[in-house]
Structures are given as structure tokens and as C-alpha cells.
C-alpha positions in Angstrom: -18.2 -3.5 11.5 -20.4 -5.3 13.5 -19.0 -7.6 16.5 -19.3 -11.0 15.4 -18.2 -13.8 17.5 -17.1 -15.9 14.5 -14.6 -13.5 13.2 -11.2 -13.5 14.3 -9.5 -10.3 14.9 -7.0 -8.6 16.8 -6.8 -4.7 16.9 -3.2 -3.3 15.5 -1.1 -2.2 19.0 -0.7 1.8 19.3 -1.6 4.5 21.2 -4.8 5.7 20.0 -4.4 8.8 22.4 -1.0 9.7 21.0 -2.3 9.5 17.4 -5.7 11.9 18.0 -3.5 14.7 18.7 -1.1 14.3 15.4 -1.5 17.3 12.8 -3.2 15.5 10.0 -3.9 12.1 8.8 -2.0 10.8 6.2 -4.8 10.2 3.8 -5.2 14.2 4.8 -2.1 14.6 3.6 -1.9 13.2 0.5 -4.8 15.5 -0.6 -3.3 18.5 0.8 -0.5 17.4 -1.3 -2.7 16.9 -4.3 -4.0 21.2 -3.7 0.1 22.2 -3.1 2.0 20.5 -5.9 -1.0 19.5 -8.5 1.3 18.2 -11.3 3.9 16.3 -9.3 4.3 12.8 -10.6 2.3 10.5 -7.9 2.6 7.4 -9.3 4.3 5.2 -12.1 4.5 1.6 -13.7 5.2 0.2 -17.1 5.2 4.0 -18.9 2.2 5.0 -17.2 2.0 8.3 -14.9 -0.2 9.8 -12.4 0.1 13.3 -11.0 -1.1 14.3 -8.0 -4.4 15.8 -8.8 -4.9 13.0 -11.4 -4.8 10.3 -8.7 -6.9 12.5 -6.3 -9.5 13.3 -9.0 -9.5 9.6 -9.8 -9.9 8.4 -6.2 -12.3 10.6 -5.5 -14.7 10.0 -8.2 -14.6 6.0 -7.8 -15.5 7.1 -4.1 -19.0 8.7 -5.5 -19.8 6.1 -7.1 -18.8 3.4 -4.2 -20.7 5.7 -1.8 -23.8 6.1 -4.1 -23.9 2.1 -4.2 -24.2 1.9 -0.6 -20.7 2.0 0.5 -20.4 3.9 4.0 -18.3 4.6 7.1 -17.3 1.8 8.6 -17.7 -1.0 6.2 -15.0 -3.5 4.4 -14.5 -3.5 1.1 -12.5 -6.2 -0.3 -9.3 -5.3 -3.1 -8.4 -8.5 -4.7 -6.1 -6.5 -7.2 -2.4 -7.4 -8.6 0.2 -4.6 -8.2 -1.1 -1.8 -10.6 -2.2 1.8 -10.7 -6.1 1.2 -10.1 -4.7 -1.1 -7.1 -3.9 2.4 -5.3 -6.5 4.3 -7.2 -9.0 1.8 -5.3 -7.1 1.8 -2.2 -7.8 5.5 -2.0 -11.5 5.5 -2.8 -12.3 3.0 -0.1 -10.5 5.5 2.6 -12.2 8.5 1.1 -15.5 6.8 1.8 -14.4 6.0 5.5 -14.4 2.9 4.9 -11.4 0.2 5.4 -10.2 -2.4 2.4 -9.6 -5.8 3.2 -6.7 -7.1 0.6 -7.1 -10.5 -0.6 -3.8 -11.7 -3.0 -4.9 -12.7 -6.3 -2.4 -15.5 -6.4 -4.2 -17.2 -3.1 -6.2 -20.5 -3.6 -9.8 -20.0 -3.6 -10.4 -21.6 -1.0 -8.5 -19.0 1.3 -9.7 -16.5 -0.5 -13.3 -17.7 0.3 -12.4 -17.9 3.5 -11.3 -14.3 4.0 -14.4 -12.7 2.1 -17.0 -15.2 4.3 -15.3 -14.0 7.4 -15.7 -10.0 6.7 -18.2 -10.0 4.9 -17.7 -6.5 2.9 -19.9 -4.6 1.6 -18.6 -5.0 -1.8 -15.5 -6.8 -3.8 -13.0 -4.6 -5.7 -11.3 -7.3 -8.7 -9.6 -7.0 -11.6 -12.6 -9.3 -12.9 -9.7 -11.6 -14.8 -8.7 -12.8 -10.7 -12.4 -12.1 -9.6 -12.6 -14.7 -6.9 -15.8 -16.9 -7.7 -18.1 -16.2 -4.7 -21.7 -15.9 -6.5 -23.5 -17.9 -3.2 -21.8 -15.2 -1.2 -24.2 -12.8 -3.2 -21.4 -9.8 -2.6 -21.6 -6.9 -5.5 -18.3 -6.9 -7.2 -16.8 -4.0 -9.2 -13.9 -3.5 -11.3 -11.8 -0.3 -11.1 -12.4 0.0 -15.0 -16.1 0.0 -14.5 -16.2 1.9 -11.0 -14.4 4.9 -13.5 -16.8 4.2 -16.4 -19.3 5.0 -14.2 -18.1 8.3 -13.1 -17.4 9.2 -16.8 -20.9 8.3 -17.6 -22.4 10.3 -15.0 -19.8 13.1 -14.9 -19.1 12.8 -11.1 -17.4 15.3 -9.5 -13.7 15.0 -9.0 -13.3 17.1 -5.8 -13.2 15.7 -2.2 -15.5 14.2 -0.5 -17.2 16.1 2.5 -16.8 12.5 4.6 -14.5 13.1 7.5 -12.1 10.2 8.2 -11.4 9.9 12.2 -8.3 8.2 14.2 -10.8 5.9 15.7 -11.4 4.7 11.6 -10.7 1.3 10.8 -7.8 2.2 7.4 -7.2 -1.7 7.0 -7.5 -5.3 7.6 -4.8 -7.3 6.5 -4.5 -11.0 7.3 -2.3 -13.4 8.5 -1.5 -16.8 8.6 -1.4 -16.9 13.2 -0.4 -19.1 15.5 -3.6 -21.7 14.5 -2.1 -21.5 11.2 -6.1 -20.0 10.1 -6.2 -16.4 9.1 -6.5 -13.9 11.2 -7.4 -10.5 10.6 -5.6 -7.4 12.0 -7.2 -4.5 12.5 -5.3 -1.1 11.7 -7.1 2.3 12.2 -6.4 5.8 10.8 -4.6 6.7 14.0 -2.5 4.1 14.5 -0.1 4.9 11.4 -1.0 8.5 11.7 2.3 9.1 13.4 4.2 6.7 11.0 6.7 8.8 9.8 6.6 11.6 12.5 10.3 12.0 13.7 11.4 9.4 11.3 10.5 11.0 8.1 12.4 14.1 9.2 15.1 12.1 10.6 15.4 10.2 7.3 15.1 13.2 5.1 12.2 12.2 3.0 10.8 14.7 0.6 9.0 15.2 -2.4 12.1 14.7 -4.0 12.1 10.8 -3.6 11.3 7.7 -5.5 10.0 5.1 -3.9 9.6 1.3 -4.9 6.4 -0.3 -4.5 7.6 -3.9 -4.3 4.9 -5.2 -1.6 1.5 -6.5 -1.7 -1.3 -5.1 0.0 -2.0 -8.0 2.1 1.7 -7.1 3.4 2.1 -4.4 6.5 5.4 -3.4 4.8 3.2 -1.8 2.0 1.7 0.7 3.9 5.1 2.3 4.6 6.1 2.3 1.2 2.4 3.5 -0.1 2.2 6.3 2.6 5.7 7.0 2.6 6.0 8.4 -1.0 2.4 10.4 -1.2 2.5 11.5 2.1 6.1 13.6 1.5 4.5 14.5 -2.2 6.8 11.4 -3.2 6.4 9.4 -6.3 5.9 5.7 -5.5 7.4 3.1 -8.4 5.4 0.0 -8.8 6.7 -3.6 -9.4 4.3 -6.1 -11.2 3.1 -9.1 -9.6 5.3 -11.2 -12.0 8.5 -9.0 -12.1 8.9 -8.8 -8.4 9.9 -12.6 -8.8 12.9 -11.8 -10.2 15.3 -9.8 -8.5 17.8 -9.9 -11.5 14.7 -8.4 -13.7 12.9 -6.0 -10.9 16.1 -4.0 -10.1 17.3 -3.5 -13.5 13.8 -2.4 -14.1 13.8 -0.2 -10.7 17.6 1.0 -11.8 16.1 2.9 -14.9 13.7 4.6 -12.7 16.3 6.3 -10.5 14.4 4.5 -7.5 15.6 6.8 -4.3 13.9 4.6 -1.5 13.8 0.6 -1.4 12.3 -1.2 1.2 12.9 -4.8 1.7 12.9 -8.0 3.7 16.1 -8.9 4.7 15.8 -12.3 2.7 15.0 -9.9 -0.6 18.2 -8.4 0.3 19.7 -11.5 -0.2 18.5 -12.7 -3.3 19.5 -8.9 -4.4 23.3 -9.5 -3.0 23.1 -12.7 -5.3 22.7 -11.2 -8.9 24.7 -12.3 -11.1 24.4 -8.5 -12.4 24.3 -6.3 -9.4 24.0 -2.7 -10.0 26.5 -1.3 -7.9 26.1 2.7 -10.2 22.7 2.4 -9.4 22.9 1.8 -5.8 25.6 4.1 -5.4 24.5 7.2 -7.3 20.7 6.6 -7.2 19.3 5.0 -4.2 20.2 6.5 -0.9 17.7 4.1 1.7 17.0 0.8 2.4 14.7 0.2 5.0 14.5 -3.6 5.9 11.6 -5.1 7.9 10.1 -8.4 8.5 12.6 -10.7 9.4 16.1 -11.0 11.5 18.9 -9.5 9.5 21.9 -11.8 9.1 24.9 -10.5 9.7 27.0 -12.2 6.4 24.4 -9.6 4.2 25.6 -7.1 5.5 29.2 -7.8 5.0 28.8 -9.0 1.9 26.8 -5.4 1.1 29.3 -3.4 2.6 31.9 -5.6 0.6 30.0 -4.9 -3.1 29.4 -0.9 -2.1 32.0 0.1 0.2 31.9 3.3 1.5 29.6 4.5 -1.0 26.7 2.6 0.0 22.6 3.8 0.4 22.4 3.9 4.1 20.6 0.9 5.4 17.9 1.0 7.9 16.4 -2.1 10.0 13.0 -1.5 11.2 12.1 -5.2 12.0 8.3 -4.6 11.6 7.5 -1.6 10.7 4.1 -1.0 10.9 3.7 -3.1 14.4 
């Protein structure tokens, strides 16, 4: 990206150092995971299934086509996508291209939204054309997933990995916030700096491609990246919530219940609007999920009586993380 004194950015603290000398990336490690267990169940949401190589083979043919319409190392590509399948199909594509995405919530007034796409300038927009944000003097190309796919189909692009080589030094993300001027601010995440992520942790925590995990977060929320990265980097499946049904916290756990969700990750105000359901699934959390990992905000200490209270001794084990991916 070129330096541009308008933009406001700050890049993501880490040790860049530390992270060049990890094993793999994690984006390497999904498609390693994608060669060693082919037919595992990668992703799921309303009936609909992904294995491993299908997502791979997906992602990697939407990269052709980004890459063949100019997309390169190095640029943004904004996703303004609500919580689906394509959403990480897309996700994917962008970092196979060594490129970074730029998440922009569909539910944002347009003004914001214009805001955020003027300021970055990407090389192209990624909508579900329904939430497309309306940017025509902006003259930015902008693709659906259903046609980026269409294209490949039509051209019978190849589904194996691209030859690109993503570094630690690669921008992954740029995810923005409100900051202290109360204008959005853009913080910039590289490869390397949640290369070592789960290193320690994941062992400590025993994640393995055993696990489900929920997919309750936006992308234009850090704790999303953890819950992305931490099902398909351990060969995981990752469970995701729609837009609409996260909401509801009577609806999306009932909903997350039938899935046999392993691994929930929360803010600790979530946690508290859980605690409050009329219908709290106390077999589920007891025999299903084993972690919640809370992140974001101060945890009060009244949830967590009242959790120990409703699960006794029996509880998942509860992990605070404050932020995560800071």
C-alpha cells in the first residue's frame, strides 16, 4: 500500500522478529490441512458443508480470477459481506493473492462505509451485491463471490494453490476502529503478527481437529480472527452464526446447541445476555462445549458467580484473554 499522508493507520503491536522464525503461517496451515485430512468438515451454516479441500479448491480458484483482474501483493481489497460461507471463501482468496481485505459491516451507514473505502482505496470491492455499498464516483470494480466462482466455472480455473508466497512482513488485515477522535482508524495486522497466535496456547488449550468452533464475530472484529484461524488452523470445523441470529442469544445458542459447538468465544457482555436466557442450556454446556474464551471487555465478577452457580462443577472451562488478538 502506498504511504499516504491522509490515511490513518497504526501498525498491529508484535514482534515481527519473533514471528519470522515460527514454523508456518497459518494461512500455510490451513492448506497443509486441506493435503492431510481432504474430507474433514471445514465449515458449516444453515445445512450447508464445506470440507477441507472444497474450501481450498474454492478459495483458490476465486484467487485466479482476482489475480487475473489485477489483484496483486500488497493491495486492499474490501469484503463488505454478512456472516456466510463465501464471507470466508473470499477471506481466503484475498490472502492467497498476498493481498490484505479490509472488512466493511454491511449493517454500517453509508456514509462510514464511504468513508472507509475512500480512505484505502482497494483495488477492488468484494459484496454480496444486495449490501453492495453505492460508491460508483469512487470508480472501484466490485465483484460478488457468486460471480468471482462463475467465472472460474466458466473458464475452468484451476483449483490447486497458487505459486504466490505470502511473507510475515504481509499486510493479512485492516480492520477499523472507531479511536480516540471518534473517526476510523485503520489497524494494520500482518501475516506474522498472528503467526504465533495459538503457539503454546493451542497446545495448552488442547485444540484439535476434533473441535467445533462458533463463528459468532464479524470480520471488522479482531475476536474473529481467533475464532476463524483457530478452527482451520487445528483442521477444526468453524460453525457460523447469521448476521440476524447472532442478535438473539435465546435463538443463536439453541441453534449452536444442535451443532455440538466445542469452542465459544465471547465478550464478556455476550456472556451476560447468555447467563440471562430464560432457556439456558445447561446439557449443552455441560456435555458439549468445553471452552469459553472471553475477550474484549473487563469481566464482571457477578457472571461468573452466576455461571459457576447454573453449571457447577461441570462447567466448560472459561478462559479470559481480554484482547486477544492485541
Amino acid at each position: 500500500m502506498s504511504p499516504d499522508a491522509n490515511i490513518s493507520m497504526a501498525v498491529e503491536t508484535g514482534s515481527l522478529d519473533g514471528a519470522l522464525s515460527l514454523p508456518c503461517l497459518l494461512l500455510q496451515r490451513f492448506e497443509d490441512r486441506a493435503v492431510s485430512q481432504p474430507d474433514a468438515l471445514a465449515l458449516e451454516m444453515d445445512g450447508r458443508r464445506l470440507s477441507y479441500a472444497q474450501l481450498n479448491a474454492r478459495a483458490n480458484q476465486v484467487a485466479r480470477v482476482l489475480s487475473d483482474n489485477g489483484v496483486a501483493p500488497g493491495n486492499l481489497v474490501v469484503l463488505q459481506l454478512p456472516a456466510s460461507l463465501d464471507a470466508i471463501v473470499a477471506m481466503l482468496a484475498v490472502q492467497k493473492v498476498g493481498a490484505a481485505y479490509v472488512p466493511v459491516e454491511v449493517s454500517w451507514p453509508a456514509a462510514r462505509a464511504q468513508q472507509v473505502v475512500a480512505q484505502v482505496q482497494p483495488h477492488c470491492i468484494i459484496s454480496d451485491r444486495e449490501n453492495a455499498v453505492r460508491l460508483n464516483d469512487l470508480n472501484i470494480p466490485d465483484y460478488s463471490v457468486a460471480e468471482l466462482v462463475a467465472i472460474a466455472a466458466e473458464q475452468n480455473v484451476s483449483v490447486d494453490n497458487l505459486s504466490v508466497r505470502v511473507s510475515s512482513e504481509d499486510l493479512c488485515y485492516v480492520i477499523y476502529t472507531s479511536g480516540t477522535t471518534g473517526q476510523p482508524n485503520g489497524v494494520m495486522v500482518t501475516h506474522g503478527n498472528i503467526a504465533g497466535l495459538f503457539e503454546g496456547l493451542g497446545t495448552d488449550l488442547c485444540f484439535d481437529a476434533q473441535d467445533k468452533w462458533l463463528g459468532l464475530h464479524s470480520f471488522s472484529f479482531g475476536f474473529s480472527v481467533w475464532e476463524i484461524w483457530g478452527a482451520l488452523s487445528h483442521g477444526a470445523s468453524l460453525v457460523l452464526v447469521d448476521d440476524e441470529l447472532r442478535k438473539d442469544p435465546a435463538a443463536w445458542i439453541q441453534s449452536v446447541a444442535r451443532s455440538a459447538v466445542s469452542v465459544v468465544s465471547l465478550t464478556p457482555s455476550a456472556l451476560r445476555q447468555l447467563l440471562a436466557v430464560d432457556s439456558f442450556p445447561t446439557e449443552f454446556m455441560r456435555n458439549s462445549l468445553r471452552l469459553v474464551v472471553l475477550s474484549g471487555e473487563p469481566v464482571r465478577h457477578a457472571d461468573l458467580e452466576l455461571w459457576s452457580e447454573l453449571l457447577g462443577q461441570h462447567a466448560p472451562q472459561l478462559i479470559n484473554t481480554f484482547a486477544l488478538t492485541e
